[in-house]
N, C-alpha and C positions, 0 to 999 in steps of 0.2 A: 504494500500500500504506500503510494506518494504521500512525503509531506511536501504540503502547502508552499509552505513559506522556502522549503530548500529548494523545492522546485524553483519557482520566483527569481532565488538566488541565482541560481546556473542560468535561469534564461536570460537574466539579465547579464551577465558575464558571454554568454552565447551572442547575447544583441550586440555588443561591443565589437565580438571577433567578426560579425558581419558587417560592420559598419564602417568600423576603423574611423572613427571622427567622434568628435563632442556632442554630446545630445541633450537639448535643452528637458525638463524635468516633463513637459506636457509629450512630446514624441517618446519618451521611455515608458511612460503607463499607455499608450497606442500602442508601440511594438511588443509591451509585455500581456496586453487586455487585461489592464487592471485597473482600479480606481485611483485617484491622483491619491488620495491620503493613504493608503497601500505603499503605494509608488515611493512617495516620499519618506516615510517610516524606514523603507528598505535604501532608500537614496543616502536618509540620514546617517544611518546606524553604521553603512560601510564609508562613510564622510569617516567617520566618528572614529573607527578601528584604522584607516588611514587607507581605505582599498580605493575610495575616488576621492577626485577631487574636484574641482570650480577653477574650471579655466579663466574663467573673471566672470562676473558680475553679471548675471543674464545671459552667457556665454556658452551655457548646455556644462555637463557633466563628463570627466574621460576615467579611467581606472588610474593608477598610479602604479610602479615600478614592483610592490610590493607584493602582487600579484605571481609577475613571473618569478620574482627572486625565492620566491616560497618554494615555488613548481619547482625551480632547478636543483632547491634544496634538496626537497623531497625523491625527487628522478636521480639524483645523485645518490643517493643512499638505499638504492632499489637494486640489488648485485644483479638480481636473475636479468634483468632488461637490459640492465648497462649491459652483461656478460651476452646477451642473442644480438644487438644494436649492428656491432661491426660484422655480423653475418649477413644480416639484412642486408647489411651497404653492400658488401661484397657481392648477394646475390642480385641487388639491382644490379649494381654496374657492368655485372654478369649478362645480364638477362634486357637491361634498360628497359625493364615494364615495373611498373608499381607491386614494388612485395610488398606482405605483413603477415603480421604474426597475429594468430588469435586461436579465440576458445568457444566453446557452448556458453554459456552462462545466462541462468535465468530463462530459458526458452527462447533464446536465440543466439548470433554469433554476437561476440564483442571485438575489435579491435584492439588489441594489444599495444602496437607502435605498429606503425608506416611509415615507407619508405617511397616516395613517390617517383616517377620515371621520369627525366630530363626529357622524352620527346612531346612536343609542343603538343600533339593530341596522345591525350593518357588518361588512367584512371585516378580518379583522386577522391580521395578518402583521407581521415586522420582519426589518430587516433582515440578509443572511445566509443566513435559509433557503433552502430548496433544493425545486425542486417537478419532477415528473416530466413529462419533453419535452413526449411525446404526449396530454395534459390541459392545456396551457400556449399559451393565444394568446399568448404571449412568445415561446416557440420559435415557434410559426407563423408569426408578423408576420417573423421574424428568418429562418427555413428559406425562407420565400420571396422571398429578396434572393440568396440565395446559389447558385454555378454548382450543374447537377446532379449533378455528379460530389462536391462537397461536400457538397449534400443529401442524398442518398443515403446518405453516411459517416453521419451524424448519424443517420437512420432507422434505422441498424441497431443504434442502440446501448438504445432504451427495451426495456423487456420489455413494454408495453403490456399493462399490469395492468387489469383492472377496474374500475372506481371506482363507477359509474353503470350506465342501463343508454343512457345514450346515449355512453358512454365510447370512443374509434375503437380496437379492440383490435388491430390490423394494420397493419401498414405502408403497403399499398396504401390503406388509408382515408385513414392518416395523409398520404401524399404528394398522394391527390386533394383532401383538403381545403387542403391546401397551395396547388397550383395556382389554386383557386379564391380563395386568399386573395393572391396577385399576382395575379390578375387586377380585385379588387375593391379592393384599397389597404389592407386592414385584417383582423383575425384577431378572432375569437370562440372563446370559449369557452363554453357554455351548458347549463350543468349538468352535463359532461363528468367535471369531477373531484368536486364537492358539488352534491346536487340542489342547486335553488333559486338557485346561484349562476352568477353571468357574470360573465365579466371582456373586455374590449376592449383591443386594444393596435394600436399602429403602428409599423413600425419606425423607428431612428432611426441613422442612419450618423456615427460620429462621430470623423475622423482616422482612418478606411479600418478602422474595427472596427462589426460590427455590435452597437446595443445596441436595448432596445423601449419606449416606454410604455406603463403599460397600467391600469386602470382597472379594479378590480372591486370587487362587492354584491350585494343580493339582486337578481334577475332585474329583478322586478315594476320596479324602479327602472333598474338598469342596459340590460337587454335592453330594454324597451320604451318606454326613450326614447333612445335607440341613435343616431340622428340628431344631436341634441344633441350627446351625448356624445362623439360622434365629431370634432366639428366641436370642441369640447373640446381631443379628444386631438391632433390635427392641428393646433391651433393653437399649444397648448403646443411639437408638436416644432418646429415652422418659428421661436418663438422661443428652443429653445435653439440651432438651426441658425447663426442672426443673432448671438447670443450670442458662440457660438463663433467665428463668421467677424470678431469685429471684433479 
């Protein structure tokens, strides 16, 4: 169950990283759909703790330095992330498609860290968001390591929305393509959730939690040099496997 008010919080931290500018106190309770005395309580309170500030006088409101300096804090002292990071890089630069690292969580995939692709059209994502099981070679790679009585749990929980029209809208789709994906070592996604996109992943086991890599772009790039990519993604996992084991 959401709270309220944390919710509030993150949107309005979310509204920032969209905007990237000052926003006077009336456009913040519009882009958050809250009430101005709402608005302002939550305007105040991080005035108050030092997270915004007043660019001047009627000047709109911006976040202050204190913000990222926390994050970096925090991201620094995080081993397991620091320690996969330079694998990502390596597997972009590999591969120059948009990797990341992610997991199940909560009945759907979460984003871990991303790695975005330097080619001017790419996939982009960061990390945090959250993407729907049954559309996700991440849940697949990761659904097909797991007993079936786990599986099966996980199955029942997407609503297997539409996306596409090659989208697996069923469980039964969802669990045969699963099968197929322990049986082959790796998970596709192909145009499933955004025409024109693929994403590849592999799972990756690490201190008895399952996590995936995965790798996606436009198709023409990703799917049809698949081989490659693969052989890519595979190799990144078995060096962060080595990584971890030393």
């Amino acid at each position: 169950m959401e709270v309220k008010l944390v919710v509030r919080t993150l949107e309005l931290i979310e509204l920032f990283a969209q905007t990237r500018r000052p926003m006077p106190l009336t456009e913040l309770a519009q882009g958050l759909g809250a009430p101005m005395s709402s608005c302002l309580a939550l305007v105040r309170t991080l005035v108050a703790r030092g997270y915004l500030y007043e660019v001047r006088r009627r000047g709109g409101y911006y976040p202050t330095a204190k913000l990222h300096a926390l994050s970096g804090q925090i991201q620094a002292g995080d081993p397991w992330l620091e320690a996969v990071r330079p694998h990502l890089l390596a597997l972009r630069d590999a591969a120059n498609e948009t990797v990341m690292l992610g997991k199940i969580q909560d009945g759907a995939v979460v984003f871990l860290d991303v790695v975005e692709s330097t080619h001017p059209v790419h996939y982009a994502a960061r990390p945090g968001e959250r993407r729907p099981m049954h559309t996700s070679s991440v849940a697949k790679a990761i659904l097909a390591q797991l007993t079936p009585a786990d599986r099966d749990s996980l199955l029942a929980a997407p609503d297997y929305t539409r996306y596409t029209d090659r989208t697996l809208v069923t469980r039964g789709a969802l669990r045969a393509e699963v099968e197929r994906v322990q049986a082959q070592g790796w998970a596709a996604n192909v145009g499933e959730s955004v025409a024109d996109l693929t994403g590849l992943a592999v799972a990756l086991d690490l201190g008895g939690e399952w996590y995936a890599l995965c790798m996606a772009g436009p198709t023409p790039r990703v799917w049809e040099q698949r081989d490659q990519n693969l052989r890519h993604l595979h190799a990144a996992a078995q060096a962060i496997r080595r990584a971890r084991a030393v």
